[in-house]
N, C-alpha and C positions, 0 to 999 in steps of 0.2 A: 665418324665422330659427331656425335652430337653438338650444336649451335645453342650458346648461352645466349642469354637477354642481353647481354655486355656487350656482345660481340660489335665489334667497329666494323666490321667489313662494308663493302662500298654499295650493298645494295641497301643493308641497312640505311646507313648516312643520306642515302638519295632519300627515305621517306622520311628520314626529320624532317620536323614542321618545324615553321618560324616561334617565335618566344612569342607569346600571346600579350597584346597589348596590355592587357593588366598585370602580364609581370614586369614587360619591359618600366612601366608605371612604378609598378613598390620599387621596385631597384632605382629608380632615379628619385625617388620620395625617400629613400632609407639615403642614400647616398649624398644627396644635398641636408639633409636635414645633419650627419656626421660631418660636414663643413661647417654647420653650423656650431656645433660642438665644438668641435677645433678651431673656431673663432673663439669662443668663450675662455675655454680653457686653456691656450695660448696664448693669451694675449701677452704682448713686450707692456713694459714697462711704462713708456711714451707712448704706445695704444697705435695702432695701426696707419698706416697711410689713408691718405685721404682717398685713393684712390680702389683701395682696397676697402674700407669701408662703404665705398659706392659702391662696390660689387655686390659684397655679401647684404647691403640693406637691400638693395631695390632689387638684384637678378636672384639672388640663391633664396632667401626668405621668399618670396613668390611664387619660384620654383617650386618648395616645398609646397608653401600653399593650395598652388593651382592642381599639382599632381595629386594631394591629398583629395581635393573635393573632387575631381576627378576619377581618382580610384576610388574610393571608398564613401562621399556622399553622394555624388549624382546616379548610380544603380539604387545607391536605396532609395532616393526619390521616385527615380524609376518606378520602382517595383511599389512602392505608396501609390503613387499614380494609377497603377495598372489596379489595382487593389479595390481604390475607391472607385474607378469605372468601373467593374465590373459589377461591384455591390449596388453600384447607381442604376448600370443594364437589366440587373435580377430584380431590384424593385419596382424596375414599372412597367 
């Protein structure tokens, strides 16, 4: 019997590889940033606790922030960087 791509079997499962930090990255950036949404869109009537408003201002807004520029702007820095040295090495 032939062996699909699907297959679970345990030899398979041994050479799974970990979630590469840039996924584990959008998943916590997609995930926090939908807390943020469900802050908005929820909100009670009298507006949240106090304590609860300290959460989502200073730890989950942040969260988002730092995983975004983390994912998605400091490779591109990166790679600008790597960019212009090179263009700087070939000119002189």
């Amino acid at each position: 019997m032939a062996t699909t791509t699907n297959d679970p079997s345990p030899a398979r499962a041994a050479r799974r590889r970990a979630p590469r930090s840039a996924t584990v990255l959008r998943w916590l950036h997609l995930l926090t940033g939908m807390l943020i949404s469900y802050y908005f869109l929820f909100k009670p009537d009298g507006g949240w606790s106090d304590g609860f408003e300290l959460f989502v201002g200073q730890f989950v807004v942040a969260l988002v922030a730092w995983t975004g520029i983390i994912r998605w702007q400091l490779p591109r820095l990166r790679r600008w960087r790597a960019r212009r040295r090179a263009r700087a090495g070939a000119a002189a």
